[in-house]
C-alpha positions in Angstrom: 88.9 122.7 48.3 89.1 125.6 45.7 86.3 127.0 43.5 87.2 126.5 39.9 85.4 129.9 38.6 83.5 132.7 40.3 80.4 131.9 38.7 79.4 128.8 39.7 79.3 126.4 42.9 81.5 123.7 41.1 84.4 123.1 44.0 87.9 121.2 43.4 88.4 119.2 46.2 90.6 117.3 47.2 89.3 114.1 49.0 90.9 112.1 52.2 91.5 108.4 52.5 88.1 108.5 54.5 86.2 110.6 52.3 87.0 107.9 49.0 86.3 104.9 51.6 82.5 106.7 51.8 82.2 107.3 48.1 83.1 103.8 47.3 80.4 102.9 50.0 77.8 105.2 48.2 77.6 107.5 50.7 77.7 111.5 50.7 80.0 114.1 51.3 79.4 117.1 52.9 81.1 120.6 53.2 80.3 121.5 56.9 83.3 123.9 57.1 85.7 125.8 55.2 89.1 128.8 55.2 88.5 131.9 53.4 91.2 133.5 51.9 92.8 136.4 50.3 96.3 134.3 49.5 96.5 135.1 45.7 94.1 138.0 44.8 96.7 140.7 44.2 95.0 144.0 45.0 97.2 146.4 42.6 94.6 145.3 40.0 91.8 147.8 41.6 91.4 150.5 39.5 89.7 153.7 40.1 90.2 155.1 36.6 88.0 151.9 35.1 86.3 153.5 32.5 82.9 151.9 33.5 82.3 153.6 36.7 83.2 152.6 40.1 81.3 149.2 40.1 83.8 148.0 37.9 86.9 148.9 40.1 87.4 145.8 40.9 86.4 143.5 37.7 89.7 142.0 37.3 90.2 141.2 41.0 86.8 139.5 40.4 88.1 137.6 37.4 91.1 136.3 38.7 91.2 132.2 38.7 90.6 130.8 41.7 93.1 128.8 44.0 92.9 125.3 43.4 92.6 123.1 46.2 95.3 122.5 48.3 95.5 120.1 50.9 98.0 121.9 53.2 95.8 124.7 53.9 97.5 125.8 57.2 100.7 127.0 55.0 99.6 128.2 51.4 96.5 129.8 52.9 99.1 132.6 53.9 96.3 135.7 54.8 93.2 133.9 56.1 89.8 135.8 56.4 89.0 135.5 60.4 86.7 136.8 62.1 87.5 138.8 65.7 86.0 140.0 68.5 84.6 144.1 68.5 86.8 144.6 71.0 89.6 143.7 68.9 92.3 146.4 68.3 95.0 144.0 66.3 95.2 141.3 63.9 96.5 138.1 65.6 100.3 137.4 65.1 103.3 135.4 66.6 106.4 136.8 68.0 109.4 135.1 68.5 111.6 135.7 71.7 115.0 133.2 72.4 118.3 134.3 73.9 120.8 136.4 71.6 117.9 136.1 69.1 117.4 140.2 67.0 114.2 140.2 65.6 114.6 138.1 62.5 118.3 136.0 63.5 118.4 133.1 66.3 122.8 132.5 66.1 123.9 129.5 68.2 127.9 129.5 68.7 129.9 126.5 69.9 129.0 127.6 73.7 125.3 126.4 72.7 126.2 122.6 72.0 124.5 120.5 73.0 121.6 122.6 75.1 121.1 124.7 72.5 118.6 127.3 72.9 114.5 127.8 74.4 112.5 129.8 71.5 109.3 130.8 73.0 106.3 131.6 70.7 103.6 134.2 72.0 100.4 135.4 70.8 99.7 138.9 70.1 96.7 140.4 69.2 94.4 137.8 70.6 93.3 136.1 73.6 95.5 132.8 74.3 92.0 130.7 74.3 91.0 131.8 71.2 94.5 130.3 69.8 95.2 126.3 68.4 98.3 124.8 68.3 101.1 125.8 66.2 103.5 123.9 63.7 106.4 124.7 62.9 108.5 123.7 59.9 112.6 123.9 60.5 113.6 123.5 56.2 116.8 121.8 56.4 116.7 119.7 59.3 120.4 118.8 59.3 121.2 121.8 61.1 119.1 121.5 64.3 117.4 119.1 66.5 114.9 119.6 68.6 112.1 118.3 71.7 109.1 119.2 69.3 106.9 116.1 68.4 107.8 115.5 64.6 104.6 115.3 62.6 105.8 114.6 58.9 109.1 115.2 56.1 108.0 117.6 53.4 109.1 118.9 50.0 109.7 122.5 50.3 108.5 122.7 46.7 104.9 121.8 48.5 104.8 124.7 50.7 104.4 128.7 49.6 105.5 129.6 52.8 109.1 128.4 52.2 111.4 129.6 49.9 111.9 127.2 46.9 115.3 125.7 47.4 114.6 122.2 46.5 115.2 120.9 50.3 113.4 117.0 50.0 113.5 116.8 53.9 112.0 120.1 55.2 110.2 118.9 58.6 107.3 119.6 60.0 107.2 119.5 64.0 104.3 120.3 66.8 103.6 122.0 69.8 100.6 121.6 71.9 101.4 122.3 75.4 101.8 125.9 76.5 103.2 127.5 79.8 101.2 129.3 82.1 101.2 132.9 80.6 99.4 131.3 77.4 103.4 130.8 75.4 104.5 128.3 73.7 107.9 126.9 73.8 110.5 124.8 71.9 114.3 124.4 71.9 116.4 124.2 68.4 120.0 122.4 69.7 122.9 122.8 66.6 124.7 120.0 65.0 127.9 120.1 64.7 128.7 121.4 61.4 131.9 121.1 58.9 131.8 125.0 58.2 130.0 128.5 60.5 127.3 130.2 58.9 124.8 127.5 57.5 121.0 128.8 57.8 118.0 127.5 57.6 114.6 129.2 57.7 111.9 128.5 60.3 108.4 129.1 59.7 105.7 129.2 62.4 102.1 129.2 62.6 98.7 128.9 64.5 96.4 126.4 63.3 93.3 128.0 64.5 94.0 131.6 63.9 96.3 131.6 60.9 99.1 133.7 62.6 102.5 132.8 61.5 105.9 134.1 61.3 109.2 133.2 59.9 112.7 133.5 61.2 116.2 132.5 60.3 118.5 130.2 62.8 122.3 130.1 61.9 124.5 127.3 63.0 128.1 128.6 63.8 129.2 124.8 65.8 132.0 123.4 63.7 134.0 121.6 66.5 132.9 119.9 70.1 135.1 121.4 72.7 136.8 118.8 75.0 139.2 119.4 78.2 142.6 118.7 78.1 142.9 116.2 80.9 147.0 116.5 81.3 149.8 117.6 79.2 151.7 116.0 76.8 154.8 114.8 77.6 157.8 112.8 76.3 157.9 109.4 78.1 161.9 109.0 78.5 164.0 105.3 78.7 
């Protein structure tokens, strides 16, 4: 849901197949929960020299339109609002760590087909049992397969977290299960492709915490290697 104005308790909401079956039934819908955000309040609009004093610093922050309401929360809610332990020293966020990969880059060669590579997600800044699951989105799925469960095929136009490059089949995978140090884990295996050098971003995040991250994965397999079993040779009369 999204609150249409500032100055009233009006929400837009967007309503689940259950939550029209209840209407239709006459029941009532409650909001026991919510995500609060700062995705879309742009913060260069604070301004000290306001010429009505210092509570007015921020009276076009305050009279921005709200976000209307979305109902894939986990990706355009980009910055959630979360609240942390006092012992907390760090916001929560997700690193990525796979062979050959350089901080932003996962390359697979033709040496990587068909195994392809283990990309393991950890946690920083939090305690693993505070953390949900995480989703991942690979947006052009032609490139790479991999042992994730596949949750749903997306428009990329429906996500803010991806870049808008009109992909109709970016997909959406899960991960639930985590090793024993609190990671989780996932492989990406490259199809073969007609030319090196086709990327494709992949965006990460936790459901519970909000924590997300985004890499790039670049396909270089153009051609499956085979052995040469025996020579060729000229079969004479």
């Amino acid at each position: 849901m999204g609150y249409q104005d500032n100055a009233s308790i009006t929400v837009d909401a967007v309503l689940t197949k259950k939550g029209r079956e209840i209407l239709s039934k006459g029941g009532r819908l409650d909001i026991n929960s919510f995500t609060v955000t700062d995705t879309g309040v742009d913060y260069t609009l604070w301004n000290i020299d306001h010429p009505s004093g210092s509570a007015y610093y921020g009276e076009a922050i305050e009279n921005l339109p709200m976000l209307e309401a979305s109902v894939h929360a986990e990706y355009s809610l980009r910055n959630r609002l979360i609240s942390l332990n006092k012992s907390a020293i760090a916001i929560p966020s997700l690193s990525v760590d796979a062979a050959g990969f350089n901080g932003s880059l996962l390359t697979f060669e033709d040496t990587d087909y068909p195994a392809g590579k283990v990309v393991t997600i950890t946690i920083k800044g939090a305690a693993t049992t505070a953390a949900g699951d995480i989703h991942f989105i690979i947006q052009d799925p032609t490139l790479f397969n991999t042992d994730a469960r596949k949750e749903k095929t997306i428009s990329a136009t429906m996500r803010q977290a991806l870049r808008e490059e009109e992909l109709a089949q970016s997909t959406q995978y899960g991960v639930s299960q985590r090793t024993k140090t609190g990671d989780y884990v996932f492989s990406l295996s490259p199809n073969v492709q007609p030319v090196k050098g086709r990327e494709t971003l992949v965006h990460v995040v936790d459901t519970k915490l909000g924590a997300y991250t985004t890499f790039r994965a670049q396909n270089n397999v153009t051609e499956l290697k085979r052995d040469i079993v025996s020579p060729s040779s000229v079969i004479g009369g």
